[in-house]
Structure formats: structure tokens, C-alpha cells
N, C-alpha and C positions, 0 to 999 in steps of 0.2 A: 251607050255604055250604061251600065245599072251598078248603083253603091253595092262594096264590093261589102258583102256580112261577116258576123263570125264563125260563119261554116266555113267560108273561104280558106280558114288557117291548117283545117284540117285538126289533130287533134293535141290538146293545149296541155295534157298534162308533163306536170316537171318544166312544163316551158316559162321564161320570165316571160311575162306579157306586161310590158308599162300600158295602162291606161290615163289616155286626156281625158280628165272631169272635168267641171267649170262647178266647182267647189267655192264659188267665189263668195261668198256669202255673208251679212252683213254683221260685223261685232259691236258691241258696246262692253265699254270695260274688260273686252276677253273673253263675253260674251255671246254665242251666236243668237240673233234676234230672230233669223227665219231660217229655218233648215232645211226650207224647203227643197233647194239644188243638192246637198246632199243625198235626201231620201230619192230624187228623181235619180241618183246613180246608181243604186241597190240592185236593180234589174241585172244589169251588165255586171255590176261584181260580182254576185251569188253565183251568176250563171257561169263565172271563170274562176270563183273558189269552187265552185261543185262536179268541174272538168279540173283537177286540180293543177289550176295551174299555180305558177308563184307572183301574186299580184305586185305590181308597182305604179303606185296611183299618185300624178301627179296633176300640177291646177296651178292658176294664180290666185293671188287674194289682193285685193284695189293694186294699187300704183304705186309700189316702193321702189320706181325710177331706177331699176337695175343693180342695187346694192339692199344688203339685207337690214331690216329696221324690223322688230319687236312687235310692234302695235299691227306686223304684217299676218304675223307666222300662222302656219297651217297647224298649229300643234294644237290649236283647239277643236279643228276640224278633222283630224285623226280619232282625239277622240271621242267625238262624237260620231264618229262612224262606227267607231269600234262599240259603241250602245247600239245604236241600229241593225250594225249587221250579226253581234253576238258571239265575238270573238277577238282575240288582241288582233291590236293592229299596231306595227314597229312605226316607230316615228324617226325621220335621218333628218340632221339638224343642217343638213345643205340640200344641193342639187345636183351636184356629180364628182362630189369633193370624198374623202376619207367615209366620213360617216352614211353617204348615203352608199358607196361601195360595201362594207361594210353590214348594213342592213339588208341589201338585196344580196349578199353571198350567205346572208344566213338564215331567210325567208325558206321556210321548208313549202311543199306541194300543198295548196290547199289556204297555203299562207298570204295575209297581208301588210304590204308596207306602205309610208307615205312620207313620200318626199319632200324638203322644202320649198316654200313657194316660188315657181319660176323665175317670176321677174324678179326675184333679189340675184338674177345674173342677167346681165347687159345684150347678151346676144339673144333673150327670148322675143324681146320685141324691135330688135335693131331695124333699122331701114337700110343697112348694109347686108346683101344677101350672100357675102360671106362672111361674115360675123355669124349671121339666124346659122348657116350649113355648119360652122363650125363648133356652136354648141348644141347643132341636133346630133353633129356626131358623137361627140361626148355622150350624152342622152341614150343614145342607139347602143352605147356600151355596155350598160344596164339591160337591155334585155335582147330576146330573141323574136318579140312579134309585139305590133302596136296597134291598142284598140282605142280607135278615136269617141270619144263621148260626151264631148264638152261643147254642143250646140251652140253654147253663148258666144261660143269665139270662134265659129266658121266661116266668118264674113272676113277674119285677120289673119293675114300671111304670116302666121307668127311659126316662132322655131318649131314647138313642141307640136304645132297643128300640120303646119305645110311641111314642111322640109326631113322630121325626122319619121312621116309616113312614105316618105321618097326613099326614105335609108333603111325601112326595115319592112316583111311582110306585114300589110296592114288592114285591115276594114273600119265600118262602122260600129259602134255599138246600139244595144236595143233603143236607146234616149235618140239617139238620131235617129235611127228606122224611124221611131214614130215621131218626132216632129215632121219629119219627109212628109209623111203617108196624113198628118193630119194639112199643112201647108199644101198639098197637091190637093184637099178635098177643098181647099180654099179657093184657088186658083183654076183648077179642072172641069168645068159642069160642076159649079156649087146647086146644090138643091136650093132652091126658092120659094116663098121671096129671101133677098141674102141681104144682109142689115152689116154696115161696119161704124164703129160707135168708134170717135177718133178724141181721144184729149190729148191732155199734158202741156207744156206752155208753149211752145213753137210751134206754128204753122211751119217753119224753117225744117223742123226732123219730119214732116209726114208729106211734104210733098211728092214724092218719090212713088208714096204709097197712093196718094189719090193720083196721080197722074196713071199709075197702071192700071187700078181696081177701079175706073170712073167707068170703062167698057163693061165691065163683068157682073158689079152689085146693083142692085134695086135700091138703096138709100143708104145715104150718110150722114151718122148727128156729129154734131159736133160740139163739143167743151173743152174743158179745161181754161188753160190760158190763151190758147188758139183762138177761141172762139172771137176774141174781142177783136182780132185782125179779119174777120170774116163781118163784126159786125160797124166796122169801119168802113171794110170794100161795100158796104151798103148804103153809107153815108150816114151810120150814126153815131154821136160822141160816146167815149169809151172811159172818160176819166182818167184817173192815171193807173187802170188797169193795164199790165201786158199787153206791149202791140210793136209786133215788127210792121215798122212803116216801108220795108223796104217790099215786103211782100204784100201790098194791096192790090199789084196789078198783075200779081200772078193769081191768087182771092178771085178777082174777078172774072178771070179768065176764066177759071176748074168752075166757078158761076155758069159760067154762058155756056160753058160743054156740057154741063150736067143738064142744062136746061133743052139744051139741042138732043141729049142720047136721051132724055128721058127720066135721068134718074133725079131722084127728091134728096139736095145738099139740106136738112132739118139743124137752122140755127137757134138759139135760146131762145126763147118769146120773154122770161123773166133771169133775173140775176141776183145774187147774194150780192150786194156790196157794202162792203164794210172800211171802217174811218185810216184803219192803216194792216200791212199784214203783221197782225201776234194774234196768237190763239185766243187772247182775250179781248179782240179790238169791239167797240160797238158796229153793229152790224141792221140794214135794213134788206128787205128785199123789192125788187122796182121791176118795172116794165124793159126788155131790154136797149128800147130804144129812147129810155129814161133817166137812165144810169146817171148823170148827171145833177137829175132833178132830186136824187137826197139830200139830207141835212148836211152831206159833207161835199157835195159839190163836185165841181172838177177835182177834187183831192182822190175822191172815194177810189175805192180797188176792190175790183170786182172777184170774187175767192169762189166761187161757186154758180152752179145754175139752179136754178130757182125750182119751188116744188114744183110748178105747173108745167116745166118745161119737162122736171125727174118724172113726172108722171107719164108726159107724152111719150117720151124715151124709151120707159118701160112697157109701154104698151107696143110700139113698133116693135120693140125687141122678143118679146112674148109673142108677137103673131109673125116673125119667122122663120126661115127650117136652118139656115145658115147666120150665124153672127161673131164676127170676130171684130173684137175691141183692145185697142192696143190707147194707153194715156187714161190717167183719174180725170174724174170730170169738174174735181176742186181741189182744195189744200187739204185732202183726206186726214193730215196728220192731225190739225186741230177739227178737234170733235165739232164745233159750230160752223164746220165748213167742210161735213165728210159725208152728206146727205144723200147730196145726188150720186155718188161715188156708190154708195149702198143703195142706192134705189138702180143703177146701172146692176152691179150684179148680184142684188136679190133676182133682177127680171132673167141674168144670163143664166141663171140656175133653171128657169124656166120653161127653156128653151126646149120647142118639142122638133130636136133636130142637133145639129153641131153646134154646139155655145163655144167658143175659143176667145182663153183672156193671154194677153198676146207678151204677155214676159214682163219685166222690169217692174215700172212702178205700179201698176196694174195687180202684178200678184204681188207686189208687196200689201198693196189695199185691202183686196180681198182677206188676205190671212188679217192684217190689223181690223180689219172691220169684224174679224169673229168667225168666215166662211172658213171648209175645209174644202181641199183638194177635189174629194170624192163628188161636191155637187156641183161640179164643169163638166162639160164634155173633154176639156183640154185645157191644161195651163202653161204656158209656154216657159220653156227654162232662158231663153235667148230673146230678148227684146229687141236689140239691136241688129241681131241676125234675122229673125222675123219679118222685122220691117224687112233689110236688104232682099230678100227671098221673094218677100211681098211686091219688092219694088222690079224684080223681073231681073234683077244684077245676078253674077256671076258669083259662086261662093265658094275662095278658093281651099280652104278646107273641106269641102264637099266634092271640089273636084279631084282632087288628089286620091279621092277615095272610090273615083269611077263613076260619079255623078255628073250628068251632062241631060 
């Protein structure tokens, strides 16, 4: 079976089409600090204002645990949509209560509305799957066709993803098409050499991924906070840097495979370590199998890789045709510890080939280091769905959609 597109619907105008975004996007004060998910939806909504259909764009925003709280609401992500796309956009102060009935009976052709955020109702992410069935029906009342677009959340059985694409004619939108078609250039005969640059603090969240990609790619760096359990499973002290002790003898294992299929696991040679983690701690850099031997001893915490390591990094990474990197490779947020993190995607800009930075904190990095969108080959909207995709798992919002 092949994901089912939005030709599939036939033709949209006058039609209500609810679209899933993953509008999820981070605030401060009320705030949005990266727009970026927003602007990755534009594609799909223009192209269903411009068939005029009657938009209904709905999303969640963090974890307001199924009742609605304030510090949640999508009303600042309405309107900033409504700047992007350059024209109002009706805001319904629920989900499928008065007001948002109400807004979508007065949505004209060509029109946008945005609903409030999902999870301030109980059944969007229930584990009861009559609960989810019973508020996609609801949902499904709202409109007449549903275009799914919110990659971040295809990995979750969730109402608005699985169940109310069962309830109403549905496809993909363009945000998925191309994460599809850039993840299968991941996974498919990736052109070579194929370089995957792994941080972020858990060895625990990317096992999944090296266990599947250890067949496929020609080398793996590795940083972030992971690193220090890789440089454990080698026998050296780590300080009281991040370290899941429970995964050293999985560490060595994805060790001794790599080492068997050929491909080069590339760990730190040097390390930022500094006296405690705040953006202003005193900070040295050391050999990585030295960490220890600073002024602060076993205390130290290691926040970073080191330049010599950011250099080697970047130079793998520049000499190949495929690289997808998912995890910072430090505490990017404080500047004395965001180096290698920018010396990682100065090099993915590089790339004379597929660069992919693989969702989550990743492209939050990227934009706070100053990079724009346009110098990737690809920035993922879906971090968590990425990995699962990466990881060879089933993604049941994808399959609902005719993807097998």
C-alpha cells in the first residue's frame, strides 16, 4: 500500500477539511521562541486555502494532561499563522464544545480556523480506545475530509492521528510526503560514505536507532551526554558526568558489531568538563580518557566535546554524501558549552549530498546558534517519530494513512 495524498480527496472546495499540524511549539511568556513547525505547515494549508476549501487546523501544545490550563493555549499559534500565511485566522476557544462549532459553521471557502489545543480534552491521548473513538467522533463532526500533517506525532495512537482518520476520507499532507521521501533516502541505498552523528543524553533513546542503522551506514560519532556511557563501556572514568550504568553491556556490544560489520563507532578523543552544570560554571578541556585528571576531580561534568574532537567531526561529516544527526553534541543552551554543537552543523551545511538534522533538540540548536532552515538539506519536524521510523518500528499514524 502507498500513503494515501491529497489528490486522493478529489476536489476540496466548500469542503471543511480539519487538518493535524504538530503546531507544538515552544513559548516563553506567551511567547513562540521557534516557529519553526508552524512555518513547516504552510505548504499543506495554502495548498487547501487555494482549492478553497474551509480549513480547520487543529495540534496539541506540551501536556496540559487532558483539561484546559492557559499557559497551554494555541491562541498564540493562530496568530501567528495568521502573519505567515496573510490572512485571519478564526480562533475556537475549545475542541468540539460551542465555540469551536460555532467557528467552523462560519469559516467561508478559502477560510481559516484553529481549534483549541487537543489535549485540554481527555480522550486525545487516552489509553482507552473507546475513549480516543469517542472523541474522534466528536472531531469527525467538524468536518467532511481529514488531512493528516503533524509528523511529530505519527509514532502515537492518538484520537486526532489514528482513529479520526478511520472516521473520515483522509490522506497525507505535503510535511509528511516529504519527511517519507527524505527518511526512505535514509534507510534505501543511502549514497555513500553515510555518516550518522548521534547525541543528546541517553544512550537509552537511540538504541533502537543504532541497532537498525549499524547494517546500513559507514560511521557513527557520537556525543552529547551518551557519549560518557560509550566512554565507560571502554574502561574509562567519566566523572560525574551523565552515565546510564545499566547500558554498558549493550555499549559494548553495538562495540563489537560495529567492529565485526566494519563500520567506524568515532568516540570523543577530548572533553569540555566543567566544575558543575550552570552556564557560568569554571570549565577546562582534557583528554577523554582524562576526565577525571581536572582541577575538579571526580566532581567534574562533562558538558561538551572538545575542539579537537568538533574538528574531527566535522571533517567526517563534510567528506560524506549522506548524514543524518539526531541529539546536540553539548549543553548548546549555555554559550561556553555550545561549540561543538555549531561546529556539528556548520559541517551539516556542508554537506555535498543529504545533510538531515533529525527534529527535536537538534533543530532547536541549530536556529539558537543563528543557522536558517534553508542551509540543510532537511530539518525534521518529528524527533521522536524519526528515531521510531529510524528504528524500523511500525508508525501507526502512517499506517492509517496507507503506508506499509
Amino acid at each position: 500500500m502507498t500513503l494515501r495524498t491529497l489528490d486522493s480527496l478529489g476536489s476540496l472546495e466548500g469542503k471543511r477539511v480539519i487538518v493535524r499540524c504538530d503546531l507544538n511549539v515552544p513559548l516563553r511568556d506567551g511567547v513562540i521562541t521557534d516557529d519553526g513547525r508552524v512555518r513547516a505547515s504552510l505548504p499543506t494549508l495554502n495548498a487547501l486555502i487555494n482549492a478553497g476549501a474551509r480549513v480547520i487546523v487543529c495540534s496539541h501544545l506540551g501536556r496540559p494532561d487532558g483539561a484546559p490550563d492557559p499557559q497551554y493555549s494555541l491562541e498564540p499559534v493562530a496568530q501567528r499563522l495568521a502573519e505567515l500565511l496573510g490572512t485571519p485566522v478564526a480562533f475556537a476557544r475549545d475542541t468540539v464544545g460551542e465555540s469551536a462549532r460555532e467557528a467552523v459553521a462560519s469559516v467561508e471557502n478559502g477560510g481559516v480556523v484553529v481549534i483549541e489545543n487537543l489535549r485540554f480534552n481527555a480522550g486525545e491521548t487516552s489509553k482507552d480506545d473507546a475513549t480516543r473513538k469517542a472523541f474522534a467522533a466528536e472531531l469527525a463532526e467538524l468536518g467532511d475530509a481529514l488531512v493528516s500533517d503533524g509528523f511529530g506525532v505519527v509514532h502515537r495512537k492518538q484520537a486526532s492521528v489514528y482513529e479520526l482518520a478511520e472516521l473520515l476520507p483522509s490522506s497525507a499532507g505535503f510535511l509528511i510526503a516529504t519527511e517519507l521521501d527524505v527518511l526512505d533516502r535514509l534507510t534505501e541505498n543511502p549514497e555513500r560514505p553515510y555518516t550518522v552523528v548521534l547525541g543528546g543524553s541517553k544512550v537509552s533513546d537511540k538504541l533502537g536507532v543504532i541497532s537498525h542503522l549499524l547494517p546500513r551506514v559507514d560511521r557513527i560519532l557520537v556525543g552529547g551526554g551518551m557519549l560518557f556511557t560509550f566512554l565507560k563501556a571502554q574502561g574509562h572514568a567519566v566523572g560525574a558526568s551523565l552515565l546510564e550504568e545499566d547500558q554498558l553491556d549493550t555499549v559494548r556490544g553495538y562495540i563489537a558489531e560495529a567492529a565485526e560489520r566494519g563500520v567506524e563507532i568515532v568516540v570523543p578523543t577530548d572533553v569540555v568538563v566543567a566544575a558543575s552544570f550552570a552556564a557560568d560554571a569554571a570549565h577546562e578541556t582534557v583528554a577523554a580518557d582524562a576526565i577525571e585528571q581536572t582541577s575538579f576531580g571526580a566532581s567534574g561534568i562533562g558538558l561538551d566535546i572538545g575542539p579537537v574532537t568538533a574538528a574531527a567531526f566535522a571533517e567526517a561529516i563534510r567528506g560524506s554524501k549522506t548524514v543524518f544527526w539526531n541529539g546536540p553534541m553539548g549543553v548548546f543552551e549555555f554559550p561556553a558549552f555550545a561549540a561543538g554543537t555549531k561546529a556539528v552543523a556548520q559541517a551539516l551545511t556542508e554537506v555535498d549530498g543529504l545533510g538531515v538534522v533529525g527534529g527535536g533538540d537538534s533543530a532547536a540548536a541549530v536556529r539558537q546558534l543563528g543557522f536558517s532552515d534553508d542551509q540543510f538539506g532537511h530539518i525534521s519536524t518529528g524527533g521522536g517519530a524519526s528515531l521510531e521510523f529510524l528504528e524500523g518500528k511500525k508508525l501507526p499514524g502512517l499506517e492509517v494513512l496507507g503506508w506499509a
